[in-house]
C-alpha positions as CSV (number, residue, x, y, z in Angstrom):
1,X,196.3,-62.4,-75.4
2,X,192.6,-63.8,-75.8
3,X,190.0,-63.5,-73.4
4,X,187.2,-65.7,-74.0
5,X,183.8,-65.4,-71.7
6,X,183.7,-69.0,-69.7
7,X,180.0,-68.1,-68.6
8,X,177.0,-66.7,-70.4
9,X,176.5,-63.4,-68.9
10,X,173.3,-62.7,-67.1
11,X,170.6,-60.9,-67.5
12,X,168.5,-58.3,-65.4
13,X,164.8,-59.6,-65.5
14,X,162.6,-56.9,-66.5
15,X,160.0,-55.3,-64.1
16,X,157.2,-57.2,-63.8
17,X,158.2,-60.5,-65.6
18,X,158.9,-63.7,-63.9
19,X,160.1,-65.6,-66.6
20,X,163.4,-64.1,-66.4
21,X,163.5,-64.2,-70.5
22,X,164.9,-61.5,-72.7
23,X,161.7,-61.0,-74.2
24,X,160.0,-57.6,-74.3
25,X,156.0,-57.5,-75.0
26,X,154.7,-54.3,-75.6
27,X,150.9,-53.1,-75.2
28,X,149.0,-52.0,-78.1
29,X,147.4,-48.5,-77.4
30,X,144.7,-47.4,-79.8
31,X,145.0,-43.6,-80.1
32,X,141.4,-41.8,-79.9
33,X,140.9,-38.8,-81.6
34,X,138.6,-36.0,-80.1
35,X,136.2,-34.5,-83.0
36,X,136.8,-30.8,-83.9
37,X,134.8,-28.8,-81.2
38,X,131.9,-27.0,-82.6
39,X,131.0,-23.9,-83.3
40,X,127.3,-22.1,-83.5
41,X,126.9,-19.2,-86.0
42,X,124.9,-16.4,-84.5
43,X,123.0,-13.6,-86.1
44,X,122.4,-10.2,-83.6
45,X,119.7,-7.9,-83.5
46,X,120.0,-4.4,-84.3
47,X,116.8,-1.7,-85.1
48,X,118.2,-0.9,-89.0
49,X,119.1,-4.6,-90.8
50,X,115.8,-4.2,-92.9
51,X,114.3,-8.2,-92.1
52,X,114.4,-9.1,-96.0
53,X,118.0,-8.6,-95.8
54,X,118.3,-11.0,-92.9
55,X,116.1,-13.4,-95.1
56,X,118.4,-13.4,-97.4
57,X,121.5,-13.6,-95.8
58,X,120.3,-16.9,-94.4
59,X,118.9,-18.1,-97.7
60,X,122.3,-17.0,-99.3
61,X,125.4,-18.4,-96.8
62,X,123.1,-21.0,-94.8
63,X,121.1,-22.8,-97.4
64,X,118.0,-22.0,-95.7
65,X,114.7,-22.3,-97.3
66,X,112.4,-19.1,-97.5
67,X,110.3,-21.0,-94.4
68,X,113.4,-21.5,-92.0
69,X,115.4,-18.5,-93.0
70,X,111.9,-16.6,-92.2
71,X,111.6,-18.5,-88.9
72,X,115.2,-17.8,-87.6
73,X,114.5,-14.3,-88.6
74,X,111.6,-14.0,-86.7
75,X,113.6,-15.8,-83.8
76,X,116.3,-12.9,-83.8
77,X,113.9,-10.1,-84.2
78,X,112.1,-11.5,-81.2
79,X,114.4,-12.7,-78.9
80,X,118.0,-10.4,-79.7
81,X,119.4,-13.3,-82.0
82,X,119.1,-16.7,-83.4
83,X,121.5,-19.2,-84.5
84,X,122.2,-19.8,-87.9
85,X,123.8,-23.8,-87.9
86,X,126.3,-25.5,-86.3
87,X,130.1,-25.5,-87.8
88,X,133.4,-26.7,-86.8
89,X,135.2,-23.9,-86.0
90,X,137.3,-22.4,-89.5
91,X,134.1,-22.5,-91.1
92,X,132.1,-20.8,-88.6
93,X,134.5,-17.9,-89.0
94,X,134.5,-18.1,-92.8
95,X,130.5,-17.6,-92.3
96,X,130.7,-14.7,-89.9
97,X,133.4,-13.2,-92.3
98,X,130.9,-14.2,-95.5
99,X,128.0,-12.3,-93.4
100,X,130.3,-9.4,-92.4
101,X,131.6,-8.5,-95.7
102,X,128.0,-8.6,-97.0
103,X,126.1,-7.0,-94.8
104,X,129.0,-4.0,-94.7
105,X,128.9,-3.5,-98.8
106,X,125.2,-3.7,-98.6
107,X,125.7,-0.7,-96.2
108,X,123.2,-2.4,-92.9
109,X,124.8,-3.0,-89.4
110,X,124.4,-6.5,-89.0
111,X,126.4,-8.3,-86.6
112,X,127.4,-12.1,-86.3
113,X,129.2,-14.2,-84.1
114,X,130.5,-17.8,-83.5
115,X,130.5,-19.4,-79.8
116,X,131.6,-22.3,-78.9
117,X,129.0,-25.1,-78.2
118,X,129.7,-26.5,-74.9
Protein backbone atom coordinates (compact mmCIF):
# COMPACT_ATOMS: atom_id res chain seq x y z
CA UNK A 1 0.00 0.00 0.00
CA UNK A 2 1.02 3.74 -0.92
CA UNK A 3 0.17 6.62 0.97
CA UNK A 4 0.57 9.71 -0.85
CA UNK A 5 0.05 13.33 1.02
CA UNK A 6 -3.17 14.93 -0.97
CA UNK A 7 -2.35 18.37 0.88
CA UNK A 8 0.79 20.31 1.47
CA UNK A 9 1.35 20.15 5.12
CA UNK A 10 1.35 23.39 7.04
CA UNK A 11 3.43 25.26 8.65
CA UNK A 12 3.65 26.95 12.23
CA UNK A 13 4.46 30.68 11.60
CA UNK A 14 7.27 31.74 13.65
CA UNK A 15 6.94 34.27 16.55
CA UNK A 16 6.87 37.45 15.43
CA UNK A 17 6.45 37.11 11.63
CA UNK A 18 3.36 37.82 9.72
CA UNK A 19 4.31 36.55 6.61
CA UNK A 20 3.63 33.12 7.55
CA UNK A 21 6.91 32.03 5.22
CA UNK A 22 9.44 29.43 6.23
CA UNK A 23 11.99 31.95 6.26
CA UNK A 24 14.27 32.41 9.27
CA UNK A 25 16.29 36.00 9.54
CA UNK A 26 18.69 36.12 12.04
CA UNK A 27 20.22 39.35 13.73
CA UNK A 28 23.81 40.07 13.43
CA UNK A 29 25.43 40.73 16.92
CA UNK A 30 28.84 42.33 16.92
CA UNK A 31 30.76 40.84 19.94
CA UNK A 32 32.67 43.70 22.02
CA UNK A 33 35.62 42.87 23.72
CA UNK A 34 36.47 44.55 27.13
CA UNK A 35 40.37 45.61 27.16
CA UNK A 36 42.59 43.75 29.74
CA UNK A 37 41.98 45.74 33.09
CA UNK A 38 44.97 47.57 34.27
CA UNK A 39 47.25 47.30 36.68
CA UNK A 40 49.56 50.11 38.50
CA UNK A 41 53.09 49.06 39.68
CA UNK A 42 53.83 50.49 43.13
CA UNK A 43 57.12 50.95 44.84
CA UNK A 44 56.82 51.17 49.09
CA UNK A 45 58.76 53.04 51.42
CA UNK A 46 60.89 51.53 53.93
CA UNK A 47 63.92 53.52 56.16
CA UNK A 48 66.98 51.03 54.64
CA UNK A 49 66.44 50.85 50.48
CA UNK A 50 69.47 53.27 50.14
CA UNK A 51 67.54 56.05 47.33
CA UNK A 52 70.26 55.21 44.55
CA UNK A 53 69.07 51.80 44.61
CA UNK A 54 65.51 52.93 44.05
CA UNK A 55 66.97 55.17 41.17
CA UNK A 56 68.08 52.44 39.68
CA UNK A 57 65.57 49.99 39.92
CA UNK A 58 63.32 52.44 38.09
CA UNK A 59 65.96 53.28 35.43
CA UNK A 60 66.57 49.45 35.13
CA UNK A 61 62.83 47.54 34.90
CA UNK A 62 60.81 50.91 34.06
CA UNK A 63 62.83 52.73 31.44
CA UNK A 64 62.95 55.73 33.38
CA UNK A 65 65.26 58.53 32.68
CA UNK A 66 67.63 59.70 35.56
CA UNK A 67 64.99 62.86 35.86
CA UNK A 68 61.77 60.72 36.34
CA UNK A 69 63.22 57.82 38.04
CA UNK A 70 64.70 60.67 40.52
CA UNK A 71 61.19 62.36 40.70
CA UNK A 72 59.22 59.05 41.50
CA UNK A 73 61.90 58.50 44.01
CA UNK A 74 61.46 61.50 45.63
CA UNK A 75 57.52 60.95 45.37
CA UNK A 76 57.87 57.58 47.48
CA UNK A 77 60.37 58.90 49.91
CA UNK A 78 57.93 61.71 50.56
CA UNK A 79 54.65 60.45 50.48
CA UNK A 80 55.11 56.26 51.56
CA UNK A 81 55.11 55.21 47.71
CA UNK A 82 54.89 56.11 44.14
CA UNK A 83 53.77 54.41 41.14
CA UNK A 84 56.01 53.10 38.80
CA UNK A 85 53.61 52.78 35.23
CA UNK A 86 50.66 51.33 34.27
CA UNK A 87 50.55 47.43 33.03
CA UNK A 88 48.01 45.04 32.15
CA UNK A 89 48.01 42.76 34.70
CA UNK A 90 50.75 39.50 33.79
CA UNK A 91 53.12 42.09 33.31
CA UNK A 92 52.58 44.06 36.35
CA UNK A 93 53.36 40.94 38.22
CA UNK A 94 56.44 40.03 36.05
CA UNK A 95 57.65 43.76 37.24
CA UNK A 96 56.95 43.28 40.87
CA UNK A 97 58.62 39.77 40.60
CA UNK A 98 61.69 41.61 38.36
CA UNK A 99 61.85 44.26 41.49
CA UNK A 100 61.48 41.56 44.13
CA UNK A 101 64.17 39.28 43.02
CA UNK A 102 66.45 42.28 42.75
CA UNK A 103 66.08 44.06 45.45
CA UNK A 104 66.33 40.53 47.68
CA UNK A 105 69.90 39.50 45.90
CA UNK A 106 70.99 43.08 46.33
CA UNK A 107 70.26 42.31 50.07
CA UNK A 108 67.67 45.89 50.67
CA UNK A 109 63.95 45.40 51.84
CA UNK A 110 62.13 46.94 49.09
CA UNK A 111 58.68 46.17 48.63
CA UNK A 112 56.31 46.43 45.40
CA UNK A 113 52.92 45.92 44.61
CA UNK A 114 50.35 45.90 41.68
CA UNK A 115 46.61 47.29 42.34
CA UNK A 116 44.14 47.32 40.18
CA UNK A 117 43.28 50.71 38.56
CA UNK A 118 39.68 51.31 38.98
Amino acid sequence: MIFMATKIPKTTPLPGRTDGGDAVVLERQTLRTRPPQMHQVVLLNDDFTPMEFVVLVLQEFFNKDREAATQIMLKIHLEGKGVCGVFPRDIAATKVDQVLDASRHAGHPLQCIHEPIE
